[in-house]
N, C-alpha and C positions, 0 to 999 in steps of 0.2 A: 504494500500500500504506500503511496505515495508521502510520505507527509514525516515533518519531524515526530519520531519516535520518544513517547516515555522510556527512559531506563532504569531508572531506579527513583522512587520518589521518596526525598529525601524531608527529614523534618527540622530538619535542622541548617546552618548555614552550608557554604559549599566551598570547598578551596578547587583552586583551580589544577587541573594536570596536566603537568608537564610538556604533554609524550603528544608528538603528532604522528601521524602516517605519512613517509614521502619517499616517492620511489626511488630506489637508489640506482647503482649503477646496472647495467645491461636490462633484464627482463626481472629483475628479483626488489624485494620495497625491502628498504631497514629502515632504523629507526633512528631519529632525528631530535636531540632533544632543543624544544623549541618552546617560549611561554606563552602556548595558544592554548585555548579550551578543546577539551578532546569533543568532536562534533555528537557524541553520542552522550557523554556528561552534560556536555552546555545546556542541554534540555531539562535539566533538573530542577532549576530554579523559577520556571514558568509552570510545572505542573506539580511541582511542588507541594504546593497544600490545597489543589485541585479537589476540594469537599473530601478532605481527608479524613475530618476532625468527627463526620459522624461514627464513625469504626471504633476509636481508637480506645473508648472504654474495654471492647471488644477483645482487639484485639494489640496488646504493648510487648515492647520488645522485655529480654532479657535484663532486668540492671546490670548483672553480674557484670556483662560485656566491659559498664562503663572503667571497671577499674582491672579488666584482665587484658594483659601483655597479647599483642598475635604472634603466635611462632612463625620460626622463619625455618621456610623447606629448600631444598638445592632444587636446580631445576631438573636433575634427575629423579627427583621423588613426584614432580607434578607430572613429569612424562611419563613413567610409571603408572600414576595412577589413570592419567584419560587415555592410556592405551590399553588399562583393563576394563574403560566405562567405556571406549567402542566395542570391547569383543561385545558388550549386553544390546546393541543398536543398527541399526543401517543404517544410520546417520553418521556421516563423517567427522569424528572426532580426533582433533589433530593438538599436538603444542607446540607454541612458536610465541616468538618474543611478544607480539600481537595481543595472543589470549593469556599469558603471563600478564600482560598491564590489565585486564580487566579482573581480574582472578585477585589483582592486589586492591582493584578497588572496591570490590564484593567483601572480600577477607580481613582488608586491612579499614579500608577508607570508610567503608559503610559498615562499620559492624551491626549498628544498632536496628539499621534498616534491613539489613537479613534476617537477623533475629525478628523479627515484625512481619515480615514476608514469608516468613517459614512458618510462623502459628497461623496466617492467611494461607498458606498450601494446605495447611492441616482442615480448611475449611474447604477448597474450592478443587485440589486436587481428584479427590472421589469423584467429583462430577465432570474434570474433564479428563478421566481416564476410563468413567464408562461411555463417553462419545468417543471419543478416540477408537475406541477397543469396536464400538459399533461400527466405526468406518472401516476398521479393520489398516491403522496408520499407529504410527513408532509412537509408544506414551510416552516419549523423550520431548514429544515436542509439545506438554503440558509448561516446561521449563519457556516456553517463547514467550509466555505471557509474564512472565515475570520481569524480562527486556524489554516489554511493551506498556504495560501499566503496573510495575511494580505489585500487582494482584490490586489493583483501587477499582472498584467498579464503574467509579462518578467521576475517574481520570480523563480529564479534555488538555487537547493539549492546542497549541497557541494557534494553529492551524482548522481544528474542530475536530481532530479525531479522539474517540471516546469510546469507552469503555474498557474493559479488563482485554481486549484483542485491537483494540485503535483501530477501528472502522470507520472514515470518513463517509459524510453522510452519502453520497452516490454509490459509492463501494456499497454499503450495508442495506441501499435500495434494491440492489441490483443480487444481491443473499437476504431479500424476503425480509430485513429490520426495518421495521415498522417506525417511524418515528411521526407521533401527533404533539399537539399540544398539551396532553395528560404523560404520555409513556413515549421513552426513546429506547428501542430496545436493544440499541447498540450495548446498553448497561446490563441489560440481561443476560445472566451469566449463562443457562442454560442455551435461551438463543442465540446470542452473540456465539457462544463457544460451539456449537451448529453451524453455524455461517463460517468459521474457522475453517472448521474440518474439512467443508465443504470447497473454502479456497485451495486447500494442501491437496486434495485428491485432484481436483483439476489442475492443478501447478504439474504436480507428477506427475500427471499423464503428459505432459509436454515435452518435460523434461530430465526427468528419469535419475533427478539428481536431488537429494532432500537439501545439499547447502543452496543449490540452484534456486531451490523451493521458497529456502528462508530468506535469500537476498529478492523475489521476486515478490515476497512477501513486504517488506521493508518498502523497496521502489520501485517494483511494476514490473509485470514482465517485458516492457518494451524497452527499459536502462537495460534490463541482463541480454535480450537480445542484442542491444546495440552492444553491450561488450564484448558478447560470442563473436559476433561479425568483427570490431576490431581486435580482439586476440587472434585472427586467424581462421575462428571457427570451432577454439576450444570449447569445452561442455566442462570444466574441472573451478568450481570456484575461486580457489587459489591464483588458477593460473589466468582469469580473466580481474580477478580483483584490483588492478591497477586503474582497468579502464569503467571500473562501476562510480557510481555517485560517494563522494567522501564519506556522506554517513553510513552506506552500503556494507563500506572498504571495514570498518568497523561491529558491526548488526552481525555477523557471524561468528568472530570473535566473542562477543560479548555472549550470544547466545551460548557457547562450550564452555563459556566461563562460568556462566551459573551453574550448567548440569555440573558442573565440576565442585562449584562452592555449595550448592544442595546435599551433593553425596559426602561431601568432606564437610562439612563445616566443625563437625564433633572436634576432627585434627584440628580445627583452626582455634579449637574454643570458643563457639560459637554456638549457643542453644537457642529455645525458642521456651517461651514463657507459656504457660496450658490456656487457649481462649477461652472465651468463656462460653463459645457456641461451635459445636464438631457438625459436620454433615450429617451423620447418623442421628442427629437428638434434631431435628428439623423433618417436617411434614407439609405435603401441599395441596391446598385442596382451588377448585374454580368457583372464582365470585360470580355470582348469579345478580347482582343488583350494584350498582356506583356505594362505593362506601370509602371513608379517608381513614385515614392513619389515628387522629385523633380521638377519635370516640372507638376509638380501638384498642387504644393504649390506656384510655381508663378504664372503659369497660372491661377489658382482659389482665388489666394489669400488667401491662408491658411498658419497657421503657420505649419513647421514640426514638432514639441513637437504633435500638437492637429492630425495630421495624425498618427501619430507612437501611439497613445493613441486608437482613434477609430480605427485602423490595428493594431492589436499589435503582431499579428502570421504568418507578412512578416520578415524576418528573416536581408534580405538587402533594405528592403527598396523598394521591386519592387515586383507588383501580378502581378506572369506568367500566363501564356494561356497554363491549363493544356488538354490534350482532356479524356473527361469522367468524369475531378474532376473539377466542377465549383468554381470559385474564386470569391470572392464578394471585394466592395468595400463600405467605410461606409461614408458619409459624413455627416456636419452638415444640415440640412433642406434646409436652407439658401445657403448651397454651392450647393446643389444636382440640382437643375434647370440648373442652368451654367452649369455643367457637361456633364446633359443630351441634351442639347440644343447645345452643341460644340462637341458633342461626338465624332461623326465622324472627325472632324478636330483633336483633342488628338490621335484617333489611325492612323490617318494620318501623324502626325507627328513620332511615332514612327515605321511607315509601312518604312520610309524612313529614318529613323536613320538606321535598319536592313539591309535595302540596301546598304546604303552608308556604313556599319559598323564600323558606327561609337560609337555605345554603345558595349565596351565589357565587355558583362554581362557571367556571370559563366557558365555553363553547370548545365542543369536540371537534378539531381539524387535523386533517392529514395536508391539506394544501398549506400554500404561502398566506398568511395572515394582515390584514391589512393594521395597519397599526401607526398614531400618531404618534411621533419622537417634538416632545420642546427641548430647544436648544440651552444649554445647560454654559455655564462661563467655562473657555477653555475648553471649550467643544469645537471641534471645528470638520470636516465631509469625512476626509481620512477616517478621522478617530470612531465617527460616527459607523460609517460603512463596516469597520472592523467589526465594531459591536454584533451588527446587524448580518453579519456574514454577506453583505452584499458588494457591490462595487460601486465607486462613487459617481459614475456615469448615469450608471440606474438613479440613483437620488436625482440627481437633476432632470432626467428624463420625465422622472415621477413629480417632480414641485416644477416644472418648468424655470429650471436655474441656468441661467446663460452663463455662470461665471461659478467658483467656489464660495465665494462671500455668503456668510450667512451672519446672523445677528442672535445674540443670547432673549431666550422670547419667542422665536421663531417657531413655527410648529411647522415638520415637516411628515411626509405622506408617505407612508415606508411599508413596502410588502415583504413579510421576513419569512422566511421556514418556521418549521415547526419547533427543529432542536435551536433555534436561535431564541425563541419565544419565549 
């Protein structure tokens, strides 16, 4: 997918690294050390706290990390080990100077957010290793999504891609993700991680190669063709990775470098603190009527942090009653009896909120939204269009603006998506 990539989303501040990618002499890349951000780091700090904060009761890293030393391995013990984690894959697992820096900054630089991501696999893993297993494709590449959104369900990143797999919104129209004004289901771990699968088996049937897969995944399969074409014609990631997109050159790397910091992390001294919600203690049943989060969470007695974690692709807070698209609701085990035992009294209650209407909830849209924007001090088309995911051409089109000049006061005429909404 095209678009800057989550890598590790980080809670904390971020130092900068080192180490760039630049090819060196003949057909082979080393390594240069240079004070640039590494292209796949630099994205840290824009999605960063990307609705991080409703999990995090949930789910918190290890303290211990904060005061334990990282051991230091030779690079014969890391080669050793990812050439006993390719015999378990048919994914190409290689070590080179490359996945050594990413492995230092999983191991060393991020302790705290591995530890964090690891009690998040202990949540989300179960469910994308029985899709995976469904497709009948490597559960090794449960590990992609951790290079993609650190496991954040509600992860956007500055481009619009989102959720736990970064499916821009075209991409995830085009794999059946729904995105309205109530539900974007790019965040839906279930679907979203369907829509996944579904790219990796078509990528491989293309081309027959899973790094092939991961880079085409990252930026499209038309960057890796155009690299095939200028390597020559090769089909071996390695051997084309010069001529891929800088962040590309990297997304591969990075990816061996987690399956490598997941299976080892124990060596690195690296644990994960017990969440307070496993797959297994979670049940899901389909809403039959519009109901929200809140008269949920008092009526059931549930926190909203631990709703908004197990729903995390209601957009307000409320699953509508769509007809033909069934909506699901997740509860803890423990909550799910109450639920279904008062069922009919919860859509009772909201049968007659409707009535009375006394909820005023949004209008249901899959289309672009007509919507006025007033112009705010220090706003100006740019900044504005960003917001809006639009272009600033369309704005003028839409206010009949012959020029950029606009005025704080101004109310202009803006038709936006749905995930913009």
């Amino acid at each position: 997918m095209s678009r800057l990539i989550v890598f590790i989303v980080s809670l904390f501040g971020f130092s900068q690294i080192a180490f760039a990618l630049n090819r060196g002499g003949g057909n082979k890349d080393s390594l240069k050390l240079v004070f640039l951000d590494n292209p796949i780091v630099a994205s840290f700090d824009s999605l960063l706290l990307s609705n991080l904060s409703f999990s995090d009761a949930l789910f918190s890293y290890d303290s211990a990390i904060e005061v334990s030393t990282p051991p230091v391995f030779s690079d014969s013990v890391y080669e050793s080990r990812i050439r006993h984690l390719d015999t378990k894959t048919p994914i190409d697992l290689v070590y080179n100077p490359y996945v050594k820096q990413y492995i230092n900054v999983y191991t060393k630089q991020r302790r705290q957010q591995m530890s964090r991501m690891m009690a998040l696999a202990a949540y989300y893993f179960p469910v994308f290793e029985g899709i995976l297993d469904q497709f009948n494709l490597p559960l090794e590449l449960k590990y992609l999504a951790l290079v993609e959104s650190a496991l954040n369900p509600k992860a956007k990143s500055w481009a619009g891609a989102t959720g736990l797999w970064q499916f821009m919104y075209n991409t995830g129209k085009e794999y059946n993700l729904k995105v309205s004004s109530y539900v974007d289901e790019r965040m839906d771990p279930y679907r979203a991680t369907v829509a996944a699968c579904e790219f990796f088996e078509k990528s491989y049937s293309v081309y027959g190669d899973w790094s092939l897969v991961l880079a085409s995944y990252n930026s499209g399969s038309g960057n890796v063709n155009k690299a095939i074409r200028r390597s020559g014609g090769k089909r071996n990631y390695w051997q084309i990775r010069r001529f891929l997109p800088k962040e590309t050159r990297s997304y591969v790397p990075a990816f061996i470098a987690v399956c490598y910091a997941m299976n080892y992390a124990s060596d690195h001294k690296i644990s994960s603190k017990n969440p307070r919600v496993l797959f297994h203690e979670v049940d899901t049943v389909e809403v039959k009527y519009q109901i929200d989060f809140e008269y949920l969470s008092s009526s059931l007695d549930i926190s909203m942090s631990e709703l908004e974690f197990l729903n995390p692709s209601y957009k307000i807070n409320v699953i509508p009653k769509v007809e033909g698209r069934p909506y699901h609701l997740v509860l803890p085990i423990a909550k799910m009896g109450a639920f279904v035992e008062n069922e009919k009294e919860i859509y009772a209650h909201f049968i007659e909120l409707d009535a009375q209407k006394r909820k005023n909830y949004p209008k249901y849209s899959e289309q672009d939204e007509r919507i006025v924007h007033r112009v705010k001090g220090g706003e100006y088309l740019g900044k504005i269009a960003r917001r809006y995911g639009c272009s600033v051409k369309k704005i003028q089109q839409w206010n009949n603006l012959k020029n950029d000049n606009i005025r704080v006061g101004q109310r202009l005429i803006l038709y936006v998506r749905p995930d913009y909404v």
